[in-house]
N, C-alpha and C positions, 0 to 999 in steps of 0.2 A: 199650788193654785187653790182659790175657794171652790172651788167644780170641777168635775170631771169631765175631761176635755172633751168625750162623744158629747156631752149635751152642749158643750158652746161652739163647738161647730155646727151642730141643728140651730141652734139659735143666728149661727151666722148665714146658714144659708138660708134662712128665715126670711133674716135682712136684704137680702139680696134678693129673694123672690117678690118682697114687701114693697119694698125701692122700686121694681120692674114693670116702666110701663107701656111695655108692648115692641119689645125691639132696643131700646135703651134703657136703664137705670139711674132716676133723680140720683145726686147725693145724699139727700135725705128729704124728706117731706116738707114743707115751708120755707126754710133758708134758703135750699136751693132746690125750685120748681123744676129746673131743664136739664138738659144732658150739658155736661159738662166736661171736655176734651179729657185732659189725663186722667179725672175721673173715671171717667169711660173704660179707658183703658185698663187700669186695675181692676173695674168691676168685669171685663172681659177673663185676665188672671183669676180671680176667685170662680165665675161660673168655671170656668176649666176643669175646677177641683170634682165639677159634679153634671154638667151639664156642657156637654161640648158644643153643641149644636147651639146654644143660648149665648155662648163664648163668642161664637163669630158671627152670632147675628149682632151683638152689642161694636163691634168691632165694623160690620158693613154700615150697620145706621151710622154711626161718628162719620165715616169717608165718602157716607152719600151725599152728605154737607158740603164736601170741600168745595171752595171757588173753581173756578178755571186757570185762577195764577200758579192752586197747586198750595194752598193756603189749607188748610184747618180749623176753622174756626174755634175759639174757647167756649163758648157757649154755642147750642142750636137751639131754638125756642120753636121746638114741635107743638107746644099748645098755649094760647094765650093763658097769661096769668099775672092779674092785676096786683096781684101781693107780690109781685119782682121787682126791685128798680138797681138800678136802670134794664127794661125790657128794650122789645125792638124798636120802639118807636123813638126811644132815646139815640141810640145806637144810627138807626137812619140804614139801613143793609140789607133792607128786606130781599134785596133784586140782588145780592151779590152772588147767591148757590141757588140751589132748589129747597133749599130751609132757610128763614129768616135766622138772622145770626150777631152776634156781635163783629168786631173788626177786627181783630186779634187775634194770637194765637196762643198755644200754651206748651211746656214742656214736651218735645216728642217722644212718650215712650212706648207710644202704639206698636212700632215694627219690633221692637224687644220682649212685648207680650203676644204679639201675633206668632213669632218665634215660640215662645213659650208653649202658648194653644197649640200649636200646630207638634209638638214634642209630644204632647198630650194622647193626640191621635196622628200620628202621619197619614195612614190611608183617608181617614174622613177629611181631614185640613187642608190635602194638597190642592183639591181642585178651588176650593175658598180662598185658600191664601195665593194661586198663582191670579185670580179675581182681584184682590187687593195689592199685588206687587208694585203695578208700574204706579198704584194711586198713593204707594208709601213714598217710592221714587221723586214722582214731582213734588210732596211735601216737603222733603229733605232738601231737593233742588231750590225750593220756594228759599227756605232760609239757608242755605248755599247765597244766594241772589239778593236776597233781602235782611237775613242781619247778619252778616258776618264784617266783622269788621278783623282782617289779619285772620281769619280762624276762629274769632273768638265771639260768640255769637250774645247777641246785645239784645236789651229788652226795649220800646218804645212804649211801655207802659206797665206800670207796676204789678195790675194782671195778668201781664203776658208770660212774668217768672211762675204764678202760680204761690210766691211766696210776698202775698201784697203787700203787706207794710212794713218789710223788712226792713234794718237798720241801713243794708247797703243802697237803699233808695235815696236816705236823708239827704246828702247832699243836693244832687241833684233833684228833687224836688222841692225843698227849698227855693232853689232860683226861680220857680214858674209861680208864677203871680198870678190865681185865679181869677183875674178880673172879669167880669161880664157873666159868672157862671150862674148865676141866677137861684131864685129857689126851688129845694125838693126837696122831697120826704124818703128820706133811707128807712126801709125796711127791714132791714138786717136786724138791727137794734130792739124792733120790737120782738124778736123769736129768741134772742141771745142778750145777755149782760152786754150792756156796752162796754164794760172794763176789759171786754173780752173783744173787741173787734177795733178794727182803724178808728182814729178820730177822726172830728170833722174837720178838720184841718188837715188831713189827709184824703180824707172824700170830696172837699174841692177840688185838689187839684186831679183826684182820678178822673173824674165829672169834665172838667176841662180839658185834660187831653181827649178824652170820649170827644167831647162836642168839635174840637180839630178836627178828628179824625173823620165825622161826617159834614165838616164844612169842606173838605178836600173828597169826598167821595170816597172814601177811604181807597185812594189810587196808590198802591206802590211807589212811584216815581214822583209823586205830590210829595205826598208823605217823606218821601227822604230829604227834600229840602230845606236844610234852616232847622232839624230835628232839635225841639226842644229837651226834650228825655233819650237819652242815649246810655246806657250804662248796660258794658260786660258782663256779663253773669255767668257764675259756675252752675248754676240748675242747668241753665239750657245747654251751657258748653260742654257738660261730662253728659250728660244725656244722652243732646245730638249725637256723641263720638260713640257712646256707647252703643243708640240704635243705628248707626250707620255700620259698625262691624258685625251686628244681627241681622241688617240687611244684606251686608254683603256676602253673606252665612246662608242669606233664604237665596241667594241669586244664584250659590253652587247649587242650592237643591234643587232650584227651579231649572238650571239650566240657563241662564241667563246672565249677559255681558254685565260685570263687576267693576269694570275699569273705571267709570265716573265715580263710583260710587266710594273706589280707593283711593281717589285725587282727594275729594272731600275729605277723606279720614286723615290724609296727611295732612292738609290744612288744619284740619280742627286740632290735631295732634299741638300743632306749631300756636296757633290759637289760645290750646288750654296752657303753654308754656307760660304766656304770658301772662296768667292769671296770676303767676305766684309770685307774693310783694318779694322785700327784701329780706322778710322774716323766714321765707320758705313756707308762707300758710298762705294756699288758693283762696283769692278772696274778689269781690267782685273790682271793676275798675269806673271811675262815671268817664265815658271818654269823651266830654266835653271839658272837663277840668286836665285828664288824664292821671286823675287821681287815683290810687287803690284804694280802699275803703278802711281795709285794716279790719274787717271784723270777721271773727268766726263765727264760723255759721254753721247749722246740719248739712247746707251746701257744700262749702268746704272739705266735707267727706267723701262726697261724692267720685271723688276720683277717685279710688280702685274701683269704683261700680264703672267708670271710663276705662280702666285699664292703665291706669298711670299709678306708679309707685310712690311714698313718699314716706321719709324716717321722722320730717316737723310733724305731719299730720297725724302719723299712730303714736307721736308726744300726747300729741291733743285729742287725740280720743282717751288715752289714760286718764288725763286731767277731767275729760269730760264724766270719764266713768265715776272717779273720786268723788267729784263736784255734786254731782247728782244721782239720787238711786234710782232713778229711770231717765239716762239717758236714751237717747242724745239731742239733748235741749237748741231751738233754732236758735239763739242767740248764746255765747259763752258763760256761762254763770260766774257772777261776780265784775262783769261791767256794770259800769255805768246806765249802758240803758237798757239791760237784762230784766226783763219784767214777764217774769213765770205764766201770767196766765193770758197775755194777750198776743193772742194769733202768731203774727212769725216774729217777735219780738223774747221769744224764751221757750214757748212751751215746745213738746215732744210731740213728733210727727211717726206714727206706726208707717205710714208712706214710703218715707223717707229713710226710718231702720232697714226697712224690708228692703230698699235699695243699697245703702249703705252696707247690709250686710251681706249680701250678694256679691256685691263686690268685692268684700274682704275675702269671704271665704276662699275666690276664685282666683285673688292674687294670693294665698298662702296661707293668710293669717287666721287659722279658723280658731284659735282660744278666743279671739278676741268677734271675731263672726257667731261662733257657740253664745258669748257671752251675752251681745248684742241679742240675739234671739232669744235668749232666755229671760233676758228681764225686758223685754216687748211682751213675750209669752206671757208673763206676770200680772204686768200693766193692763191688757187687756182682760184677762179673767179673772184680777181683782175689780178693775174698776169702769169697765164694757165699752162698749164701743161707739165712745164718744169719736169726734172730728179729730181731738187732739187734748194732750194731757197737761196737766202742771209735772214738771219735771222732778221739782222737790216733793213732791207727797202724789203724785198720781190721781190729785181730784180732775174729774172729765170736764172736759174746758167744748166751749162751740153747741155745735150741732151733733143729737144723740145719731141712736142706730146708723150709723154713717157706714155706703156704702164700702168706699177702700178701705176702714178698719176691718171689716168684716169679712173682706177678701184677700186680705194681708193673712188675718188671720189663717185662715184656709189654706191659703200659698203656702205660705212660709213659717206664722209664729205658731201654728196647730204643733201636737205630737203626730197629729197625722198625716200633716204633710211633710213632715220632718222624714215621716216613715215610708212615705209615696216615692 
């Protein structure tokens, strides 16, 4: 490492006090103004490392959001901010929580870091986290009820994976014809390279499912009519399963009835079965076509972070290793549409290692979980804690001081959490 890891942990928790505005934590300053759902939640993980009380207060602000359907919002816009687009008034949800909010949701991996917190400190976390049980319960229920299709839990909009312009979207985005979507100034682009962010041919049509979703009042049972965007996803599907067996972990502790909570896990079980093509590589499905996508993804790994074994997938994490000296690149290096340094189209997620290898380590395979952390470990204390990397050479791609790089680090890729 260029530094000695005591100083790039003060500088991570630097970021994270930097980031913190009063109960939540931006992503970083500019690109992204609000709280932002699994953000959130990692940045709850990293305070844990140092601050337990700031851990669960980041974790009550995110669930003080939710609707009443039991929803979570991806975004909470606690304070106007004219350099965001699309804000609330795009969006149309002001009246949906007690925070103005987008319509959607994101990866759940709150109840597996509230788990976490709560490891941290048992006596402080109990009475917090039996405060936040039944609010993780109805979120899981929500997408229990609203995306599961077989088990296998689906996205209605490309934000709502968290991995927006992935490759497994192409198809299915393709077929929707932005028409009527009218003009607007993306913001993104002015804080970041655009070579680095979706195009605009891809932010129409985000734009246009947006504007659906508040022409239908963003209603659940509207909404599922005639779904334009429908597509399986393994982010959500290994996720869910994963925080639903951490949930079902907090409900021995709490003392409280598990039995829904294990119907779910079998489902999702049966769910993520079907994720896997004929190649034996998890990959997402559009289930409008009922196509699989065929593409590997840092998604695709995610299954031992679920609890699901596979001999195709730790092929392809080899290959990924070979392929790249900082894996594990979102799209497979050496496709076709593999392009290193734009957003979920190639580059390397700290996020997504630190899950990945979580999971390995805990199904068995820790050379390859060791390894995984040590060249994250690298990554970031050569080249800091950007949003996300180039896989091939490690130049910092996105948005800087970003809060989940900086809480990954802490968690997981530190020497000293290594030793925590």
């Amino acid at each position: 490492m260029s530094q000695d890891h005591i100083s790039i942990d003060e500088q991570a928790r630097a970021i994270l006090r930097g980031n913190d505005r009063g109960g939540y934590t931006v992503p970083t300053a500019g690109l992204y103004p609000y709280q932002w759902n699994w953000d959130s939640a990692f940045a709850a993980w990293g305070f844990a490392q140092f601050d337990i009380d700031r851990a669960w207060a980041e974790l009550e602000t995110l669930f003080a959001g939710q609707w009443p359907s039991g929803m979570v919002p991806h975004i909470l816009f606690h304070k106007p901010d004219p350099g965001y687009f699309p804000g609330p008034d795009v969006w149309g949800a002001q009246d949906k929580g007690t925070t103005p909010s987008s319509g959607i949701s994101q990866p759940p991996v709150a109840a597996s870091f509230a788990r976490a917190v709560y490891e941290k400190d048992p006596a402080a976390g109990e009475p917090r986290l039996r405060a936040l049980f039944t609010r993780m319960v109805d979120w899981h229920r929500w997408f229990m009820d609203w995306r599961s299709d077989g088990g296998a839990i689906f996205i209605t909009h490309p934000w709502e994976a968290g991995r927006d312009n992935a490759p497994d979207w192409d198809e299915a985005m393709a077929a929707i014809d932005p028409v009527g979507v009218g003009e607007y100034t993306r913001r993104d682009t002015s804080h970041v390279d655009p070579a680095m962010r979706p195009t605009k041919e891809d932010y129409d049509r985000y734009i246009w499912l947006v504007q659906r979703g508040r022409r239908l009042d963003w209603d659940d049972a509207a909404l599922a009519k005639d779904r334009p965007f429908m597509v399986a996803d393994p982010t959500m599907t290994f996720i869910l399963l994963r925080a639903n067996r951490d949930l079902a972990a907090l409900a021995d502790l709490l003392g409280e009835d598990r039995g829904e909570i294990d119907s779910w896990t079998a489902r999702l079980e049966a769910g993520a079965a079907r994720l896997k093509g004929e190649d034996g590589v998890f990959d997402a499905i559009n289930l409008t076509t009922g196509h699989h996508t065929g593409n590997v993804s840092c998604a695709s790994f995610l299954c031992w972070y679920a609890g699901l074994e596979s001999d195709v997938m730790l092929d392809e994490l080899r290959q990924a290793f070979d392929a790249s000296p900082y894996p594990i690149p979102s799209h497979k290096v050496g496709t076709e549409i593999f392009n290193p340094k734009r957003y979920w189209r190639g580059p390397t997620w700290a996020i997504i290692n630190a899950l990945i290898g979580r999971g390995l380590a805990e199904m068995g395979h820790k050379p390859e979980a060791e390894k995984l952390r040590l060249l994250t470990r690298e990554l970031i204390a050569r080249h800091g804690f950007a949003e996300y990397f180039n896989p091939l050479n490690g130049d910092p791609a996105g948005g800087g001081t970003f809060t989940w790089t900086a809480a990954v680090w802490l968690a997981w890729a530190s020497p000293s959490a290594e030793a925590s």
